[in-house]
MIDOSE-1310 file (N, C-alpha, C; in nm, 2 decimals, decimal comma, always signed):
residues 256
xxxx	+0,08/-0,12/+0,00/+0,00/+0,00/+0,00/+0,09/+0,12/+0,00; +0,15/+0,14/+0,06/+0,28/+0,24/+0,05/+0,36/+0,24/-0,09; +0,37/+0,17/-0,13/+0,46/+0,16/-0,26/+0,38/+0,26/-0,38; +0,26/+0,18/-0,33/+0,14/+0,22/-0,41/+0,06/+0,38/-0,39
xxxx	+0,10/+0,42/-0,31/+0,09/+0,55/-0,28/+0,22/+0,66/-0,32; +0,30/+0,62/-0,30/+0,41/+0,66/-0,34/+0,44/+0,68/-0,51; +0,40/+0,56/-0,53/+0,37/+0,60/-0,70/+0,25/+0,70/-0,74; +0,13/+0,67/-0,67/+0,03/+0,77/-0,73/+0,09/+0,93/-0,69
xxxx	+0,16/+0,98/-0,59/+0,20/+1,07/-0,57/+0,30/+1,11/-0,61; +0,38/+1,03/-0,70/+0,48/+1,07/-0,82/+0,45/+1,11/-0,90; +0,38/+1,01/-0,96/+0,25/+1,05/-1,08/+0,23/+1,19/-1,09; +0,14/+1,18/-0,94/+0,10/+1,31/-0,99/+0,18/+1,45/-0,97
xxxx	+0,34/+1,44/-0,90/+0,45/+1,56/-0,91/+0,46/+1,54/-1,06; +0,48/+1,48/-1,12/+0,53/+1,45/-1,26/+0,42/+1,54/-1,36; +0,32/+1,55/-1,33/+0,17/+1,57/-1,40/+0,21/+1,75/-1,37; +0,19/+1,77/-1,22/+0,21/+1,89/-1,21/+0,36/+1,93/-1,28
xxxx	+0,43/+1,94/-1,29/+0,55/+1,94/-1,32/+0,51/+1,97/-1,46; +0,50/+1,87/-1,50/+0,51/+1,87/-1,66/+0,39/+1,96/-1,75; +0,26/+2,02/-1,66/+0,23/+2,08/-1,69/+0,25/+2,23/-1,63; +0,35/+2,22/-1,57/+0,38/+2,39/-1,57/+0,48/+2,44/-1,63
xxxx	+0,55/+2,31/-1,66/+0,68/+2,35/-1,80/+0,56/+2,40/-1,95; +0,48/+2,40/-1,95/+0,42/+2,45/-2,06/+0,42/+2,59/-2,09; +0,41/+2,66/-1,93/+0,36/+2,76/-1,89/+0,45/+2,88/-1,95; +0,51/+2,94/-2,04/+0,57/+3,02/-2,13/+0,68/+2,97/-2,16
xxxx	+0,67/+2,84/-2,23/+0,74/+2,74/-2,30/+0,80/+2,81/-2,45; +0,72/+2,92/-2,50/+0,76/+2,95/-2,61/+0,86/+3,06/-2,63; +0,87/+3,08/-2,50/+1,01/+3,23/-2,47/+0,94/+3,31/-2,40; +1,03/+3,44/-2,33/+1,00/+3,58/-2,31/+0,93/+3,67/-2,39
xxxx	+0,87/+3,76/-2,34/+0,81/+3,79/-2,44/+0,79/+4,00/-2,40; +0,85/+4,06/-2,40/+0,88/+4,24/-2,37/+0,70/+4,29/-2,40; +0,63/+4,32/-2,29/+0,52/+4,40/-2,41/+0,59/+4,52/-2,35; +0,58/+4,65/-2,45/+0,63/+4,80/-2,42/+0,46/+4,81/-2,42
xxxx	+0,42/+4,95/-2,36/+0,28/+4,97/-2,36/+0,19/+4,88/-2,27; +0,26/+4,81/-2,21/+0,14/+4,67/-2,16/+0,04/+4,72/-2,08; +0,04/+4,87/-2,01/-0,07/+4,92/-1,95/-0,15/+4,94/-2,07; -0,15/+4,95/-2,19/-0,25/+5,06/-2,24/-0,33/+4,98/-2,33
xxxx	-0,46/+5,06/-2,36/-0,54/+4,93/-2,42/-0,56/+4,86/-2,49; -0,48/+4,84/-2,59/-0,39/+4,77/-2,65/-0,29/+4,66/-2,63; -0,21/+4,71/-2,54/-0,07/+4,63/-2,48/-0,13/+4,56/-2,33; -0,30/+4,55/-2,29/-0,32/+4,48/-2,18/-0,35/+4,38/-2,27
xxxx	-0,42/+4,37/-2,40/-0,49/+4,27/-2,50/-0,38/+4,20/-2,51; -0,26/+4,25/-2,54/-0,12/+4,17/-2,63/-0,10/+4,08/-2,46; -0,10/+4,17/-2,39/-0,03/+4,05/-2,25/-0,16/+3,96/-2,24; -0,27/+3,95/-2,25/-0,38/+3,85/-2,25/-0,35/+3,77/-2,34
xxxx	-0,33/+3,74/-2,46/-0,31/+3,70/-2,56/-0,23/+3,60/-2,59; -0,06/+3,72/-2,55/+0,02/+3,63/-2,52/+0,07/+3,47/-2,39; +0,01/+3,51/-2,30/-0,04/+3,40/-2,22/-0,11/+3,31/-2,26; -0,24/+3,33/-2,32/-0,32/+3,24/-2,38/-0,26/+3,15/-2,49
xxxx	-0,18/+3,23/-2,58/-0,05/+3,15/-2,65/+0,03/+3,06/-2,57; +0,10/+3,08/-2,43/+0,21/+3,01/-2,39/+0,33/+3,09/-2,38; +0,32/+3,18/-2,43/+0,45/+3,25/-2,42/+0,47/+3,33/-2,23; +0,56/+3,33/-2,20/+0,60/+3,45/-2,07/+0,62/+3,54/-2,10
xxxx	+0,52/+3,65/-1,99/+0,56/+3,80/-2,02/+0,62/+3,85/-1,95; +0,71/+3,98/-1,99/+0,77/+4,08/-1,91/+0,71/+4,20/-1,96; +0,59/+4,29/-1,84/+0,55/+4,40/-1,93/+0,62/+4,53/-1,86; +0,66/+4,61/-1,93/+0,69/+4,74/-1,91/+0,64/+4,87/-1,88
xxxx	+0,65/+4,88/-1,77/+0,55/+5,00/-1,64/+0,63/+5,09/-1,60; +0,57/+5,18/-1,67/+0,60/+5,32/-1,59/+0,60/+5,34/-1,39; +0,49/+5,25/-1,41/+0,43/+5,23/-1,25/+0,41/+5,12/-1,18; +0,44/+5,06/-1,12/+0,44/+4,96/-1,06/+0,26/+4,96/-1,01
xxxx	+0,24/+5,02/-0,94/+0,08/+5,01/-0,86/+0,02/+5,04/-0,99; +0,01/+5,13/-1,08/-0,05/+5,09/-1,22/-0,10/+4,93/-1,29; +0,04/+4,91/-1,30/+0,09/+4,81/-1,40/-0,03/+4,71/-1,24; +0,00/+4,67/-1,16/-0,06/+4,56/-1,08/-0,25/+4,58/-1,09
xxxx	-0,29/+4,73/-1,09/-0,42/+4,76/-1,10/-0,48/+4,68/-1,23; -0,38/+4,74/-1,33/-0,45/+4,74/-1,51/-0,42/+4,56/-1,54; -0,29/+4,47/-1,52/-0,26/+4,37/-1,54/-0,28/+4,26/-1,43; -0,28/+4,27/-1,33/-0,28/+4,18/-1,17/-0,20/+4,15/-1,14
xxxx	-0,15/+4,06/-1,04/-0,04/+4,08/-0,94/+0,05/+3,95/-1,02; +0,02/+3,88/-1,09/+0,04/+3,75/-1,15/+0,17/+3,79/-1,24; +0,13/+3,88/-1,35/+0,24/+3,95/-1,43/+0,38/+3,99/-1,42; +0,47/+3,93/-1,43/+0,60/+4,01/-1,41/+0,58/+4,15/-1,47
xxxx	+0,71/+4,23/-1,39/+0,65/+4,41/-1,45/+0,80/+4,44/-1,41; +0,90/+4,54/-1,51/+1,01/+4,59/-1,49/+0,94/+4,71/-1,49; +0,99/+4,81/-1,38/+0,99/+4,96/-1,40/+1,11/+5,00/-1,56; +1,01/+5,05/-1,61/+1,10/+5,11/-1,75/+1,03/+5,21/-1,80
xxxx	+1,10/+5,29/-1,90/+1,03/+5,46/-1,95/+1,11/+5,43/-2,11; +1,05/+5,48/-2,19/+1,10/+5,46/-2,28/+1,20/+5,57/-2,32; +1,12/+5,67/-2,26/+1,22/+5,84/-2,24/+1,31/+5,82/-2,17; +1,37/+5,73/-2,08/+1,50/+5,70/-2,02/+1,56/+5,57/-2,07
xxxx	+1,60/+5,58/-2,13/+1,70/+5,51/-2,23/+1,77/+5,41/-2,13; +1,86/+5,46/-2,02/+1,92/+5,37/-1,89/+1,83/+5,28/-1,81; +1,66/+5,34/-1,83/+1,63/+5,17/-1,76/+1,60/+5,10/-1,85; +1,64/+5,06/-1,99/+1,57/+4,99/-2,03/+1,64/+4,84/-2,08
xxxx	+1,80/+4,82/-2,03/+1,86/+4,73/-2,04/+1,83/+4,61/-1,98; +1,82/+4,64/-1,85/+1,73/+4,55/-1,76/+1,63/+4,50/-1,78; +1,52/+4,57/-1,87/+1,39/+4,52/-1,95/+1,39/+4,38/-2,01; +1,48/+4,41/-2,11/+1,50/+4,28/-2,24/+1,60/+4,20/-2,21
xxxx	+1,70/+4,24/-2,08/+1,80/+4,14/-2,02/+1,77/+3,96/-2,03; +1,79/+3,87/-2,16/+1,75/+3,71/-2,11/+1,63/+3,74/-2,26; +1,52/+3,80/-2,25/+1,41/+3,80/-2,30/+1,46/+3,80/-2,50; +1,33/+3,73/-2,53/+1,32/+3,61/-2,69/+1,24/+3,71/-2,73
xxxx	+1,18/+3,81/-2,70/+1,10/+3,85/-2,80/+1,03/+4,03/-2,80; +1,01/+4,09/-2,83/+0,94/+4,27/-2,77/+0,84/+4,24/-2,94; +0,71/+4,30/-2,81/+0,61/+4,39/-2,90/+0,59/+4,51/-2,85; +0,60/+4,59/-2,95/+0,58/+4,75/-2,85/+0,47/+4,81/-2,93
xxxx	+0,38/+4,84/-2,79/+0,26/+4,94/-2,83/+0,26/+5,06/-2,74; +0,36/+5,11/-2,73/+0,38/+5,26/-2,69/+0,33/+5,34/-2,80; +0,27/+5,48/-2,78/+0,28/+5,57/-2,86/+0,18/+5,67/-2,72; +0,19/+5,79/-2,77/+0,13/+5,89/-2,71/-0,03/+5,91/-2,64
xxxx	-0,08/+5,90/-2,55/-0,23/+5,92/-2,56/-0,34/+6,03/-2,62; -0,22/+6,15/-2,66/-0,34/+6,24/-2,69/-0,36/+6,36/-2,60; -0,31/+6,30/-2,49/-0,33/+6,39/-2,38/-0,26/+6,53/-2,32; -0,14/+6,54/-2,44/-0,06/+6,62/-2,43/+0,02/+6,63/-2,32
xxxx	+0,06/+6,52/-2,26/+0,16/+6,48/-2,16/+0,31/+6,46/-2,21; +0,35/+6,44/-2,34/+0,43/+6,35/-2,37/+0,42/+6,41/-2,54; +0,53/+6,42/-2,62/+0,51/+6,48/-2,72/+0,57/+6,32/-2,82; +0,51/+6,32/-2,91/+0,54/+6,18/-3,04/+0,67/+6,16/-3,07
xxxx	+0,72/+6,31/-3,08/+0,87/+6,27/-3,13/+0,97/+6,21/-3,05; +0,89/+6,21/-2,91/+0,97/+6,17/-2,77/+0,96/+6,02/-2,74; +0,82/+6,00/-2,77/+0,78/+5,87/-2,73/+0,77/+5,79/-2,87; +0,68/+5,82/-2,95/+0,66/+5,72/-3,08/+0,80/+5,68/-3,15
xxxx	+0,85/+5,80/-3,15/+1,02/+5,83/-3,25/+1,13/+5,78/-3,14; +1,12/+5,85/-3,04/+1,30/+5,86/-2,94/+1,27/+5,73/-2,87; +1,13/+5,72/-2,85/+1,10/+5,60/-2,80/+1,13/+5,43/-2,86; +1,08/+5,46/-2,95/+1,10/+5,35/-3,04/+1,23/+5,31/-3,07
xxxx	+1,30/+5,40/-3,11/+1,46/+5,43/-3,15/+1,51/+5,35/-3,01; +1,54/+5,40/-2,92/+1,57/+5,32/-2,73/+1,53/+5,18/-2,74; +1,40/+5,13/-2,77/+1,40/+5,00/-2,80/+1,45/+4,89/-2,84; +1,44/+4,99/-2,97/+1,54/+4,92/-3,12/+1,67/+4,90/-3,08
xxxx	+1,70/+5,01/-3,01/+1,90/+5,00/-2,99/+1,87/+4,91/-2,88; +1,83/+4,86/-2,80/+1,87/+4,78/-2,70/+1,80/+4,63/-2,69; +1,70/+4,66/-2,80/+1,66/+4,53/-2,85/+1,78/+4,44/-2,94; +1,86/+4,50/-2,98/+1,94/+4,46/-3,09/+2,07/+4,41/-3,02
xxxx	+2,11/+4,51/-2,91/+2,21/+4,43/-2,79/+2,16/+4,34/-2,75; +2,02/+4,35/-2,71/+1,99/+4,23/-2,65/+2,00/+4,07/-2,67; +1,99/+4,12/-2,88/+1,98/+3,98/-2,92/+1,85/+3,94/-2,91; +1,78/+4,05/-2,90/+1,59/+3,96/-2,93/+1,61/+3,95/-3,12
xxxx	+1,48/+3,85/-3,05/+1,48/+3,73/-3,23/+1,38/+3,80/-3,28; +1,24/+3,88/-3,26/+1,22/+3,93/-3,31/+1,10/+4,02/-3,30; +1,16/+4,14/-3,34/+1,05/+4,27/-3,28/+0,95/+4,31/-3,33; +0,82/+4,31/-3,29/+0,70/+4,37/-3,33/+0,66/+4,52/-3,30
xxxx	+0,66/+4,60/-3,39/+0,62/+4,73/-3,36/+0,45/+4,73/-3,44; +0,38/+4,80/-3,30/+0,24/+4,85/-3,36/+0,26/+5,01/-3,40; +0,23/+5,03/-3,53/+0,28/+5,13/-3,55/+0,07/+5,18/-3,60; +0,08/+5,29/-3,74/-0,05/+5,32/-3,73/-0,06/+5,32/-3,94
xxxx	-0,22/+5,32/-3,96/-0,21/+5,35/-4,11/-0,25/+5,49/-4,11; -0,21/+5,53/-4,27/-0,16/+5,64/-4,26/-0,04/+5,71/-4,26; +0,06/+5,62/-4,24/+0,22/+5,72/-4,21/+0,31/+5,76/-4,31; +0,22/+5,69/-4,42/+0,27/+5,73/-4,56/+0,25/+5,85/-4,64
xxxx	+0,09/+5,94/-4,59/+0,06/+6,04/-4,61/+0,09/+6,18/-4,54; +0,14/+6,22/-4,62/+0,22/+6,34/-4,59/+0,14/+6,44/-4,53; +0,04/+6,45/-4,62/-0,10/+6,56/-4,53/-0,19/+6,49/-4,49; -0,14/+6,39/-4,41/-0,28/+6,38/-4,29/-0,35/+6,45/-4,20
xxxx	-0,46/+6,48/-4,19/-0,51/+6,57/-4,10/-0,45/+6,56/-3,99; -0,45/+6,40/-3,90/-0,40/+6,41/-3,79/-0,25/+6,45/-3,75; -0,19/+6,48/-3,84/-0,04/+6,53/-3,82/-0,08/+6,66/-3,82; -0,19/+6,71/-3,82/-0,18/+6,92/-3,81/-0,24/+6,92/-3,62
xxxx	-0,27/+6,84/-3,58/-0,30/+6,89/-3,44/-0,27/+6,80/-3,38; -0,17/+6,67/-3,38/-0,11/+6,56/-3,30/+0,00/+6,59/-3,30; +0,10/+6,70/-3,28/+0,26/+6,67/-3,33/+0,28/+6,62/-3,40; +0,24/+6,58/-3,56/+0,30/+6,56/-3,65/+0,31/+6,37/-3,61
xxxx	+0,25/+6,30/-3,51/+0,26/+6,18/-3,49/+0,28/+6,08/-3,60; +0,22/+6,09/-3,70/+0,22/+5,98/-3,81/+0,35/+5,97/-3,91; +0,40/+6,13/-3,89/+0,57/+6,15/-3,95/+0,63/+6,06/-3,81; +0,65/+6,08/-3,73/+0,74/+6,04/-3,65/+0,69/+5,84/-3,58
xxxx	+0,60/+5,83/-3,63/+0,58/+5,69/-3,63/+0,62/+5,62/-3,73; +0,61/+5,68/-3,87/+0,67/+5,63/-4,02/+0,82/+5,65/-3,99; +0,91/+5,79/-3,93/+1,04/+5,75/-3,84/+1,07/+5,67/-3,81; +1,01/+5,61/-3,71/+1,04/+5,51/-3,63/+1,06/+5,36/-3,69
xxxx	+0,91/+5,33/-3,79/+0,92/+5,22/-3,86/+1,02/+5,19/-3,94; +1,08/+5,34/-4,04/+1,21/+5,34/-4,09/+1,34/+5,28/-4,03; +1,33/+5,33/-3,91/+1,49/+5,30/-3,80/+1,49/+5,14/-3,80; +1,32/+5,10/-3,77/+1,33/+4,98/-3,75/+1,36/+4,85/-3,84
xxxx	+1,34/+4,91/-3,97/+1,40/+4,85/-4,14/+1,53/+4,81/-4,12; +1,59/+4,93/-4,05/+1,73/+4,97/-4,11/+1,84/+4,89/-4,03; +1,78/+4,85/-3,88/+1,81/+4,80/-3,76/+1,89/+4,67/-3,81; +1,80/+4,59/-3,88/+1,87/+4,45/-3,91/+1,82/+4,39/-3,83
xxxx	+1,70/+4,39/-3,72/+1,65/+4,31/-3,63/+1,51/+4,26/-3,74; +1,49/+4,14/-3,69/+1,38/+4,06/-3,78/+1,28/+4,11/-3,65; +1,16/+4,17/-3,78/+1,10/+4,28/-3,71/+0,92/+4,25/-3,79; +0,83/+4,29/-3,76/+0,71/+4,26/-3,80/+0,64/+4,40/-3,77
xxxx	+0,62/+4,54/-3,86/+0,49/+4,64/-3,85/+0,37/+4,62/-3,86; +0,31/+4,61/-3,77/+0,12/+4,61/-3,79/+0,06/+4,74/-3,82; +0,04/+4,77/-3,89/-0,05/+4,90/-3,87/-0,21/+4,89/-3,90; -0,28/+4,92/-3,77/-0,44/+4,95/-3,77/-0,46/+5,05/-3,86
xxxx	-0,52/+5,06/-3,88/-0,59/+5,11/-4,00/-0,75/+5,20/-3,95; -0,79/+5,33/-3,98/-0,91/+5,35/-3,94/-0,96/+5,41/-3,79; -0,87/+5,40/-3,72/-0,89/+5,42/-3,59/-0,92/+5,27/-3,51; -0,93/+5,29/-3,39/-0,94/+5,16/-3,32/-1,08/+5,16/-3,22
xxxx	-1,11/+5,03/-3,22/-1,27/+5,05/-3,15/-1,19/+4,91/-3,03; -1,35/+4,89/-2,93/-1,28/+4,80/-2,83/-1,42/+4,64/-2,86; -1,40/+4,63/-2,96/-1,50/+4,50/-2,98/-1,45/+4,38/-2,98; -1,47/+4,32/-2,96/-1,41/+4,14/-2,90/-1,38/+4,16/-3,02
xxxx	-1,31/+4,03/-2,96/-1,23/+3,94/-3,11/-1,34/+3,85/-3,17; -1,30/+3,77/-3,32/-1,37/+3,71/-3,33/-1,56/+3,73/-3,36; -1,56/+3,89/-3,41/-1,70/+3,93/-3,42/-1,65/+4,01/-3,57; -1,59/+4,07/-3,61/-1,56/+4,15/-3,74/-1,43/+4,04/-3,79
xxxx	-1,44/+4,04/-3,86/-1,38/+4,02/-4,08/-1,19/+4,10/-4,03; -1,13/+4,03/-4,05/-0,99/+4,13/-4,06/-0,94/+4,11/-4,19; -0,91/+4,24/-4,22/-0,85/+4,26/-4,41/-0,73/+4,33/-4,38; -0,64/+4,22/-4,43/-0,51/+4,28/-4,44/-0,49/+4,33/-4,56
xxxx	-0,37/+4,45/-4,54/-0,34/+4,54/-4,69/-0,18/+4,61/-4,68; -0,14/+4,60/-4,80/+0,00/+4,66/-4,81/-0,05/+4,77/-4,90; -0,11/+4,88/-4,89/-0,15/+4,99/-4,99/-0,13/+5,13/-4,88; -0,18/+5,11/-4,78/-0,18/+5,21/-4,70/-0,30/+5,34/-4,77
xxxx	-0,40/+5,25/-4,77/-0,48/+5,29/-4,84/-0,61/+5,42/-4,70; -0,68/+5,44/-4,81/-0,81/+5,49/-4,69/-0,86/+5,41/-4,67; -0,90/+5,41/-4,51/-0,96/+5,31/-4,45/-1,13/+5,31/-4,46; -1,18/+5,19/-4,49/-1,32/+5,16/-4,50/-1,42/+5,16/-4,41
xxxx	-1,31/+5,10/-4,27/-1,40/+5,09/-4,12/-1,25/+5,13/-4,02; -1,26/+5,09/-3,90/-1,22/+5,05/-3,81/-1,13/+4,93/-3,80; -1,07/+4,88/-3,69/-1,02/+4,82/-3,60/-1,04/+4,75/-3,48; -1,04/+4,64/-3,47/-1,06/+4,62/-3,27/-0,93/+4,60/-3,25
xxxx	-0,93/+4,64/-3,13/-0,80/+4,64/-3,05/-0,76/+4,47/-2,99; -0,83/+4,40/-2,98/-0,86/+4,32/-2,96/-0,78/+4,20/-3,07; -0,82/+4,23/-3,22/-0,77/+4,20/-3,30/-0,62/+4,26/-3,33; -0,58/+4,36/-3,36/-0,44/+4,41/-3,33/-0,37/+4,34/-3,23
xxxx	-0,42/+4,30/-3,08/-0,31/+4,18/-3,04/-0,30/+4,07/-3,09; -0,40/+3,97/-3,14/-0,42/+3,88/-3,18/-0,32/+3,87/-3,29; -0,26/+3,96/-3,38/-0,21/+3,98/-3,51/-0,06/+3,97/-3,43; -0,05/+4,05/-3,39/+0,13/+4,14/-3,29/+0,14/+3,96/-3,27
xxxx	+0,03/+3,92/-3,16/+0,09/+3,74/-3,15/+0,13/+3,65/-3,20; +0,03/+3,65/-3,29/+0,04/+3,53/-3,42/+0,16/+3,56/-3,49; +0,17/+3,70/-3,51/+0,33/+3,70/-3,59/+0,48/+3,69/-3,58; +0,44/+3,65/-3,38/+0,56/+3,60/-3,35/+0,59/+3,45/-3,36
xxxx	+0,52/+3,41/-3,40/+0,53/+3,26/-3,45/+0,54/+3,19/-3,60; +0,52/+3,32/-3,67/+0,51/+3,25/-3,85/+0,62/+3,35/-3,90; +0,71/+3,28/-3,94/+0,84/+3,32/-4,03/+0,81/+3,41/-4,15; +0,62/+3,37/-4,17/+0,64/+3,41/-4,32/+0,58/+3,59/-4,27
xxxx	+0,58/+3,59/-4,13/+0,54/+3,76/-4,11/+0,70/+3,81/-4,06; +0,77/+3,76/-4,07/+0,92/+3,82/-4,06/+0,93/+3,94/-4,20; +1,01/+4,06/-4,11/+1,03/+4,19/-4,21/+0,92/+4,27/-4,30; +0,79/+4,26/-4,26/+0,67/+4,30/-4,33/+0,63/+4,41/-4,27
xxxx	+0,54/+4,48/-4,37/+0,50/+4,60/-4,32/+0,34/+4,57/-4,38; +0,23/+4,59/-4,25/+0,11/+4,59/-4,37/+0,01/+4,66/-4,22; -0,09/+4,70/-4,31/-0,21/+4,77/-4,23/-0,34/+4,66/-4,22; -0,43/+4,64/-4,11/-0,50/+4,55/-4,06/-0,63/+4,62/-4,04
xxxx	-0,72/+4,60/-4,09/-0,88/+4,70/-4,02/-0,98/+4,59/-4,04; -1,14/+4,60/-4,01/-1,18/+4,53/-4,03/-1,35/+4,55/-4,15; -1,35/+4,43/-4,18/-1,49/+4,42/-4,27/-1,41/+4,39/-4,38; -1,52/+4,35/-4,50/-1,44/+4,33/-4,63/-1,48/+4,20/-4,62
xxxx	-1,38/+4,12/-4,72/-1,43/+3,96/-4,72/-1,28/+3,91/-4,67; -1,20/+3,97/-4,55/-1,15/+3,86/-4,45/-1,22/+3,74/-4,38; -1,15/+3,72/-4,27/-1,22/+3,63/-4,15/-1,17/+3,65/-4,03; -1,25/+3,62/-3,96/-1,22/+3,61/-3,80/-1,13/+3,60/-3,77
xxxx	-1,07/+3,64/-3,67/-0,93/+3,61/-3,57/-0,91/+3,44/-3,57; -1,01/+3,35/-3,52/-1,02/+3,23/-3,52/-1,01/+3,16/-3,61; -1,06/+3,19/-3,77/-1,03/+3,11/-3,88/-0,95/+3,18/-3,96; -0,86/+3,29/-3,92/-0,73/+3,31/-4,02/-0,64/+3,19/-4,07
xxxx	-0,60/+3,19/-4,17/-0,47/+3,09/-4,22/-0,36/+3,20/-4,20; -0,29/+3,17/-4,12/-0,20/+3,27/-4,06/-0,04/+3,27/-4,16; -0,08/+3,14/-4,17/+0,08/+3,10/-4,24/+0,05/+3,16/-4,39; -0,07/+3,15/-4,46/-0,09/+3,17/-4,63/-0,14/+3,35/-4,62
xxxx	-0,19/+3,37/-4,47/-0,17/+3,52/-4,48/-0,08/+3,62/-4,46; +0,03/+3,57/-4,36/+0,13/+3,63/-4,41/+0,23/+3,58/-4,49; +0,21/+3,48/-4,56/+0,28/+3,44/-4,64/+0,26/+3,51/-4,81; +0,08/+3,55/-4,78/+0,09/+3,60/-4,96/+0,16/+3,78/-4,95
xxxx	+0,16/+3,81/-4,83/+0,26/+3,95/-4,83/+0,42/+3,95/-4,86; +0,46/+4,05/-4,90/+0,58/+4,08/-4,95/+0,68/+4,16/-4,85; +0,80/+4,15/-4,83/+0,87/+4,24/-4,78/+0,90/+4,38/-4,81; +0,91/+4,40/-4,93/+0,94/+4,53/-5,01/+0,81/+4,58/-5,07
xxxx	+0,70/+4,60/-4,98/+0,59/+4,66/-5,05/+0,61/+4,81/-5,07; +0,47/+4,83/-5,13/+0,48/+4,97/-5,19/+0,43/+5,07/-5,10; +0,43/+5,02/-4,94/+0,33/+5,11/-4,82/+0,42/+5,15/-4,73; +0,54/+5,19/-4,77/+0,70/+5,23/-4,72/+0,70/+5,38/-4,71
């Protein structure tokens, strides 16, 4: 009876065990942004994937409010360049959804641009495999309206996307397209585009993580730049063919 107990309680260390080596089995994983509504979606996401996060907080009591106590969280700024080594120290992977709120706290060229740039250089020391920037559509157009009363945000995010070409880091651009709404996933059509065209609808934010994720796993979204919105005759977040959709994009498109 003892022997026999001893085994079933092996068993089951072995069971536990073996299923908590699952538990971000697929690397580190940097969200930049992870407070914002956007970058709380990509840390949901990415969990749900398997991947481990490390998200990047301005604020510690923030970061535990907006994400829970569960989350690893480095104090980091993207405007201080010196904490951010510690950030990606070990870590396999950064998606960054920094950019400005609007609120006139923080100006684009500091955060979207000087920001991005801080990442890049220290993502590249780091040796991450490969960086995801959410950038926006639009940054091709020179007279966008929202560049006459945002600081010029959409120049200095097309900046930023540039530095990140030039980097030599295997890198993935999402750009939403249309503005962004907060609708589950899995309820709107996603139509991917390398035109950087006018937008037809919207976005869910929702979907923009689901994309940032999936593209850390398919080689064929390595070095691409494309804009994502929703309606059209896409599909769901749940019936994408992930591999034949970013596989029928190009690296050298014409939305540069």
């Amino acid at each position: 009876m003892k022997k026999l107990l001893i085994s079933i309680l092996g068993c089951g260390l072995v069971t536990l065990v073996s299923s908590q080596s699952f538990a971000g089995d697929k690397g580190i994983v940097v969200v930049a942004g992870a407070t914002g509504r956007t970058g709380r979606l990509v840390v949901k996401h990415l969990i749900a994937e398997g991947y481990a996060v490390r998200a990047m907080v301005r604020s510690q009591e923030k970061g535990k409010q907006v994400l829970g106590e569960d989350i690893t969280m480095v104090r980091a700024d993207v405007t201080e360049p010196s904490t951010l080594p510690s950030l990606l120290a070990g870590a396999d992977f950064m998606i960054s959804a920094i950019g400005v709120s609007g609120r006139g706290e923080a100006r684009p060229e500091d955060v979207d641009y000087g920001g991005s740039i801080a990442l890049i250089d220290v993502a590249k020391s780091a040796g991450i495999k490969k960086f995801v920037m959410v950038s926006s559509g639009g940054v091709t157009w020179w007279t966008h309206p929202i560049n006459w009363f945002s600081g010029g945000v959409l120049k200095w995010k097309r900046k930023a996307e540039v530095y990140l070409r030039q980097s030599g880091l295997t890198h993935v651009i999402v750009r939403p397209n249309g503005g962004l709404s907060d609708d589950p996933a899995n309820v709107n059509k996603i139509v991917f585009t390398q035109k950087d065209g006018f937008p037809s609808s919207s976005i869910s934010r929702e979907d923009v993580a689901i994309v940032c994720v999936k593209s850390l796993a398919y080689k064929e979204a390595d070095n691409k730049t494309f804009e994502i919105l929703n309606g059209g005759d896409g599909s769901v977040a749940g019936s994408v063919d992930w591999e034949k959709t970013f596989g029928a994009m190009v690296e050298q498109s014409d939305n540069f």
